[in-house]
N, C-alpha and C positions, 0 to 999 in steps of 0.2 A: 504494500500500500504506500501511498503519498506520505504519511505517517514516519511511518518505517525508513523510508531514504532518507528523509529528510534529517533523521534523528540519525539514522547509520553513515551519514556522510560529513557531519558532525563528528562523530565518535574517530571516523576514522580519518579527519583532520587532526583533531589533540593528537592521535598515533601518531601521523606522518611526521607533525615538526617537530613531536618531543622524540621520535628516533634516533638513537645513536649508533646506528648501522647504516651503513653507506648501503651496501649490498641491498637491504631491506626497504628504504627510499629509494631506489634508483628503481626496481621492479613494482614499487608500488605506483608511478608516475600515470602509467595506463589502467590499474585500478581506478585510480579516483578520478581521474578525466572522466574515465567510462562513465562510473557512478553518476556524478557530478553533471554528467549532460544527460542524463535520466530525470532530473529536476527539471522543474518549472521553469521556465525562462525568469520572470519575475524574482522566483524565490533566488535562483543562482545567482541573481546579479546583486541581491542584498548578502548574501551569502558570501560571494565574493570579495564587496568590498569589506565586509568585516573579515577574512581572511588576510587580505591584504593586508589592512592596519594590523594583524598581530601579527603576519611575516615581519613588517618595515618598523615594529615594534622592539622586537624580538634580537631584529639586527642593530636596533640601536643602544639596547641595552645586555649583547650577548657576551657570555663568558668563556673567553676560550680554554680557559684550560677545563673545563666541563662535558666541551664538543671537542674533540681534534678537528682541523679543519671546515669548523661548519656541517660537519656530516650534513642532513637531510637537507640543510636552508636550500643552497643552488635547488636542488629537486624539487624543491616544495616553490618557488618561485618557477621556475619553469612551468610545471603544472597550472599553476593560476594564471602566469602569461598565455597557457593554451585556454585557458577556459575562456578568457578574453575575447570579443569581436576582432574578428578580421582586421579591422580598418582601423586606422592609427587616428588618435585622439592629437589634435594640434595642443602646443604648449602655448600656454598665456605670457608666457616670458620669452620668445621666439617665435615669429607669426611665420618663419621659413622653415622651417623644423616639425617632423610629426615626433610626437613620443608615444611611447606604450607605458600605462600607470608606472607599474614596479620598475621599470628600466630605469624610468625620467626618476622616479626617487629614489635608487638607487646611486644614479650618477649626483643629483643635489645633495645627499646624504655622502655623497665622499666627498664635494668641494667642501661643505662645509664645518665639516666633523672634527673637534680637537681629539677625540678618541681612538685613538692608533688600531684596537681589537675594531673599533665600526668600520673603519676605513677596512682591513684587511678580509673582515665578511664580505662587502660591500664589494671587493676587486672580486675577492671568490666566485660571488653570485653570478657579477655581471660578467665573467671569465665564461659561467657556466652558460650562460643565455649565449656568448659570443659562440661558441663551438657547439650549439646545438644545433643538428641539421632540418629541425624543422620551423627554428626559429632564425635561419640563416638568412632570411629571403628579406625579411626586415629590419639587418644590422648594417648596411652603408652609412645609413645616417647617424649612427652612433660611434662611428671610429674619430671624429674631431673632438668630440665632446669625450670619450674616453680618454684619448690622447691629451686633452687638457686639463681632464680630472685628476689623471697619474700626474704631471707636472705640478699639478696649483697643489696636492696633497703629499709629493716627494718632498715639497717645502717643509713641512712638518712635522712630520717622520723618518726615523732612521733604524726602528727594530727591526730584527733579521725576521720576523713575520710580515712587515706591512715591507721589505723591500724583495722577499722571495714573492709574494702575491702581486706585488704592483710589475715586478719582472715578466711573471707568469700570464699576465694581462698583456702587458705591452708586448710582450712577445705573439701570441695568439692576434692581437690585431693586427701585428705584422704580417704574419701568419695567413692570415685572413684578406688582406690587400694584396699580398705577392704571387700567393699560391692558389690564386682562382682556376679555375677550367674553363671560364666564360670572359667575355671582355665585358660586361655588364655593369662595371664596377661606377656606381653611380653619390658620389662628391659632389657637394656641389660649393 
């Protein structure tokens, strides 16, 4: 019943972000998608943004020595990025620019962040969004604004966590610029 999902896909959000198993988040990504577009349109989209604010929560107050590496977060922001419409929400602060929710606060949350562990989720996530291939098709417009989130935040930081993840970043959108198979590569 409508009931029943609604309550089961709850349940099995608390699981997803409090997992401390890579393995176990990464296989559950298609679970909860599936689930999740079993809902109501309406209810998912209230659903969602309350998902959201406890991912972009979560990462602003996350303890790393608790998680290694963020376990689930990347996974669990991927998955809400799929649940997401298609089409890209323009930003109020850039009328040339489209962003997608968790991206765009992902990337504001690491220019602004005096928090070395937020900044270092922060590069993880969006590392994780960068090399995913179904979220590939709408990362062009995020490699300048990446590129200048790693520089405006290198300023502030120098733990060997926020300069292996800011590396690991900037490497992947290098990565991602040089090592296309299409000439599509659209900068503007």
């Amino acid at each position: 019943s409508k009931e029943i999902l609604d309550e089961q896909t709850d349940k099995y959000f608390d699981f997803y972000i409090a997992t401390k198993n890579v393995g176990i988040s990464y296989r559950s990504q298609t679970v909860f998608v599936s689930l999740c577009n079993l809902l109501d349109p309406h209810l998912l989209t209230k659903k969602l943004q309350n998902w959201e604010n406890r991912l972009l929560s979560i990462l602003r107050d996350f303890d790393m020595e608790s998680m290694r590496r963020s376990a689930s977060l990347p996974d669990v922001a991927l998955s809400l990025i799929r649940l997401q419409p298609p089409e890209l929400t323009m930003s109020k602060e850039n009328d040339t620019t489209s962003h997608m929710k968790i991206t765009t606060a992902l990337i504001d949350l690491l220019k602004r962040t005096d928090g070395e562990i937020e900044a270092v989720n922060s590069l993880n996530v969006l590392r994780a969004i960068l090399k995913d291939k179904i979220m590939s098709k709408f990362d062009d417009f995020l490699y300048p604004m990446i590129f200048e989130a790693i520089i405006v935040t290198s300023m502030k930081f120098e733990g060997w966590d926020f300069v292996a993840a800011s590396n690991l970043c900037f490497a992947t959108v290098f990565h991602k610029l040089f090592k296309r198979s299409d000439s599509t590569l659209n900068i503007k």
